[in-house]
C-alpha positions in Angstrom: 26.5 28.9 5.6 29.1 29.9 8.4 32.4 29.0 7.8 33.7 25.4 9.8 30.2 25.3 11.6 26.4 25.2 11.4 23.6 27.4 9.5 22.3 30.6 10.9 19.3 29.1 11.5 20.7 26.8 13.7 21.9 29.1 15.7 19.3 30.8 16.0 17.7 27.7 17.4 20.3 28.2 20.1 20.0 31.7 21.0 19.1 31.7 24.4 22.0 30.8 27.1 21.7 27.7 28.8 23.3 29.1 31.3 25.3 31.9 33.5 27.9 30.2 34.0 31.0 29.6 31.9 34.2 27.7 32.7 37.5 28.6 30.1 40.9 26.9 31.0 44.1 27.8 29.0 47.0 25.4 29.1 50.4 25.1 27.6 53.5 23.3 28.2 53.3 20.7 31.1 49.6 21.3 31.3 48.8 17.7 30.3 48.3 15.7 33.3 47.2 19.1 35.7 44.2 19.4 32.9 43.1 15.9 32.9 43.2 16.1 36.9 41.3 18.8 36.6 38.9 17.6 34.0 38.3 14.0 36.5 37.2 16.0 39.2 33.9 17.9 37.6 31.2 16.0 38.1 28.5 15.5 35.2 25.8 17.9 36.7 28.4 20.6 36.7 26.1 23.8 35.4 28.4 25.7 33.0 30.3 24.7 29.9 34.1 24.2 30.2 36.5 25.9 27.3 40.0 24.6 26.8 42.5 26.0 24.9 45.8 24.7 24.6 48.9 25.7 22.3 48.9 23.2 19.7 51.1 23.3 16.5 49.3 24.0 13.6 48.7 21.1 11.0 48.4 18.2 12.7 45.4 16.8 14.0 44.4 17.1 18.3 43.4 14.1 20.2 43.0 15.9 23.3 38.9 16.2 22.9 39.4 12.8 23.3 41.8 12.2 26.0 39.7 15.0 28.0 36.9 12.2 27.6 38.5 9.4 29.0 40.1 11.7 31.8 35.8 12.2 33.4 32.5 12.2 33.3 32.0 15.2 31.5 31.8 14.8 27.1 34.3 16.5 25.2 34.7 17.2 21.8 36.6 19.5 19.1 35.1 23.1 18.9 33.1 24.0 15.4 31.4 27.3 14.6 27.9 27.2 15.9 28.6 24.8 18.9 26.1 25.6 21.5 27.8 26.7 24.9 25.9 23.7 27.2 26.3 23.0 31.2 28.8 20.0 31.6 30.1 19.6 27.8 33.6 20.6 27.2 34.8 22.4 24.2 38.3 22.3 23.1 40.2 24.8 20.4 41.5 22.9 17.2 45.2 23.6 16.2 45.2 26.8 14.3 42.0 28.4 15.1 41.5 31.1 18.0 38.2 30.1 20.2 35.9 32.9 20.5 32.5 32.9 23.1 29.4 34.3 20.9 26.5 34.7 23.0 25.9 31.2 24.0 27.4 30.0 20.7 31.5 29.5 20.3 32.9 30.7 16.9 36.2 29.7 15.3 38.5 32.5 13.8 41.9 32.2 11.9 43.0 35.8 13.0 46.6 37.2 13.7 48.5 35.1 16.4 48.7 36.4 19.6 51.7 36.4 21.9 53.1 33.9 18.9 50.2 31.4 19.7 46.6 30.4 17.6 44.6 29.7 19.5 46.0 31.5 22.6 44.5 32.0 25.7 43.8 35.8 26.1 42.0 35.7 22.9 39.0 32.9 24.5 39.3 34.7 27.8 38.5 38.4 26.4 35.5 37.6 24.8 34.5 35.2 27.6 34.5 38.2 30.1 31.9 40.1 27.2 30.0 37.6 27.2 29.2 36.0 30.3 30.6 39.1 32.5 30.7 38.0 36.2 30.2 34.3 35.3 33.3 33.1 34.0 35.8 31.4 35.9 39.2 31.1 34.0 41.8 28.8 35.3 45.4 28.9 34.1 47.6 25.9 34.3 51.2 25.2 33.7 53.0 26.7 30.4 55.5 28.9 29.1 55.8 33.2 28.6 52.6 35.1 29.8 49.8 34.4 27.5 46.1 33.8 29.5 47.7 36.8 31.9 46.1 39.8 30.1 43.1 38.0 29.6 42.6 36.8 33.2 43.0 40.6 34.5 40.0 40.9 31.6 37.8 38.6 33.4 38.7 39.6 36.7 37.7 43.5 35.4 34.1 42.2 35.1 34.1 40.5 38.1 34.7 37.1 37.3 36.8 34.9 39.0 40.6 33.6 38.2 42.0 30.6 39.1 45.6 29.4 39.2 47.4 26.4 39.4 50.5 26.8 41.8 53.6 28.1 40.1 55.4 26.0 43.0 53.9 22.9 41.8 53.7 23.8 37.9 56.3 22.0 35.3 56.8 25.3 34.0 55.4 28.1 36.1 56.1 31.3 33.6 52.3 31.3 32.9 50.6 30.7 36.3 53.3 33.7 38.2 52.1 36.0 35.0 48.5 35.6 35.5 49.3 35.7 39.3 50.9 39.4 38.8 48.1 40.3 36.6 45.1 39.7 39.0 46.1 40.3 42.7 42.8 38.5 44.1 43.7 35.4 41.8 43.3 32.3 43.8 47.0 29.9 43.2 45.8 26.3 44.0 47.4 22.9 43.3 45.9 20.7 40.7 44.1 18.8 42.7 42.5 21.5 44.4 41.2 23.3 41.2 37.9 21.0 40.2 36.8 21.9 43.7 37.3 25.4 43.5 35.2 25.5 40.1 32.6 23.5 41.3 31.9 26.1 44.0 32.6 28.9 42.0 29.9 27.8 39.4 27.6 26.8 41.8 27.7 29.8 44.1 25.1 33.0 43.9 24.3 34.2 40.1 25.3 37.5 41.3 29.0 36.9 41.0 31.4 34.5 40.8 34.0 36.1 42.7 32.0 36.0 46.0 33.4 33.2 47.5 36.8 34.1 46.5 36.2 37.6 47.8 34.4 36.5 51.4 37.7 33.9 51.5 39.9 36.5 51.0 38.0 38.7 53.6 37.9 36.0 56.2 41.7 35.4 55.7 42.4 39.6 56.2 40.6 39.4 59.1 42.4 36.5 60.8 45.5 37.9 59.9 44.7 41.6 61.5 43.0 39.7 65.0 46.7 38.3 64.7 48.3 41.6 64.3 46.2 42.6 67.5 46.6 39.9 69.6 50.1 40.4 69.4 50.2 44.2 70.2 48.3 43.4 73.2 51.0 41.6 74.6 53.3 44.0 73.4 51.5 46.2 75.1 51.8 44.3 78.7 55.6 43.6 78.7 55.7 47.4 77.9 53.4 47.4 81.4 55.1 45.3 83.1 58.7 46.7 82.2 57.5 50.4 83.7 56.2 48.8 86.7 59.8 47.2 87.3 58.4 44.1 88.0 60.7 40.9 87.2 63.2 41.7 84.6 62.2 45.4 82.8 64.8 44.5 80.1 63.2 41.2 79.2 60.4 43.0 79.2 60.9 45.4 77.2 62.5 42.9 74.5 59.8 40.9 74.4 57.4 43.6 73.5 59.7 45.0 70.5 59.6 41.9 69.5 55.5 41.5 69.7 55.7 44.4 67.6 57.9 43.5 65.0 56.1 40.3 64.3 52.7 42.5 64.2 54.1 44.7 62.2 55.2 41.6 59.6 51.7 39.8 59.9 49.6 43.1 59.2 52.0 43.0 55.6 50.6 39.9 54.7 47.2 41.3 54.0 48.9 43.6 51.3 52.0 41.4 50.1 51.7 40.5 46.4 50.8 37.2 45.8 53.7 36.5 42.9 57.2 36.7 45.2 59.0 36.6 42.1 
């Protein structure tokens, strides 16, 4: 028998993955209501399981499985060993146990704490990323210190994609600007942005998840350098206009500096770093 779960046999059973796709969510303080938001707008046909961990103190008995349930559609329920990973069923991590992906199986450990939490975030993330590779999508919502950040740069290493929900809009944004820093291609949405997000995510190409993010990101670069351009072509006709004498050459030539300088600070946008703190 496997400790707080099912049979080997049962497992066996499940062997197979149901599925490509996997959804994990860490959460910590002030992540109630941006996790049932996100949790009412995943329809019941969404095609990957959702995990959810969330820092809970140890010893006391979780009624978020159950609040997750009334907040959508999708079934929720506490994580055992053996639980099968299936497409629109959400998993959550009990106090005091770390949530590990096993194949297409969850498994529950009582291992050392990390960054002072069981279960913490990193922990479900890492072996998410082994697992499923290029199909997870993480999402990190509001909470305290950095935990979820080393394991989003985890999942983002194997091509997976990482959401965020806006520090700007986060009770306490210490572990959405963390993750943020972590993974530069992160995408930093409001709550009520981030059940869309997934739903495309999961339902994009089984090649990788982060190909919508990346074409998004590569459709933004290019609007922002046919900016850059547009501008140095005017730049480029006060300079014109300035040697030709025509009107007032001073003007002129202010105007174009000043084309230039706003080039100049669009073309920095496509390499700023998306924390500013």
């Amino acid at each position: 028998m496997i400790a707080e779960g099912r049979d080997v046999a049962a497992l066996a059973r499940e062997a197979s993955p149901l599925s490509d796709r996997l959804v994990v969510v860490g959460a910590s303080a002030g992540s109630l209501g941006p996790l049932q938001q996100l949790v009412a707008g995943l329809p019941g046909d969404l095609p990957a399981p959702v995990l959810v961990v969330v820092h809970l103190q140890p010893g006391s008995p979780s009624a978020l499985p159950q609040v997750l349930a009334r907040a959508g559609v999708l079934p929720a329920a506490q994580a055992r060993t053996g639980d099968a990973l299936q497409p629109g069923r959400i998993l959550v991590a009990p106090p005091d146990r770390h949530l590990l992906v096993h194949d297409s199986w969850v498994r529950l450990s009582r291992g050392p704490r990390e960054n002072g939490q069981r279960p913490a975030i990193d922990t479900l993330f890492r072996s998410a990323a082994a697992a499923y590779g290029p199909g997870v999508v993480a999402v990190v919502l509001s909470g305290a210190l950095d935990d979820g950040a080393v394991g989003a740069a985890v999942v983002a290493a194997q091509d997976g994609a990482v959401l965020v929900q806006d520090p700007d809009e986060a009770r306490v944004s210490s572990m959405p600007r963390a993750a943020l820093a972590a993974v530069r291609r992160a995408r930093a949405l409001p709550a009520a942005a981030l059940a869309a997000a997934v739903c495309d995510l999961v339902r994009g190409s089984a090649g990788s998840a982060q190909t919508l993010l990346d074409g998004e990101q590569q459709a933004v670069d290019g609007a922002i350098h046919d900016a850059a351009a547009r501008l140095l072509e005017v730049a480029a006709v006060h300079r014109r206009l300035a040697e030709r004498g025509d009107g007032d050459p001073e003007g002129h030539l202010r105007a174009a500096r000043a084309a230039e300088e706003r080039a100049r600070r669009v073309e920095e946008l496509a390499t700023e770093d998306p924390d500013p703190s």
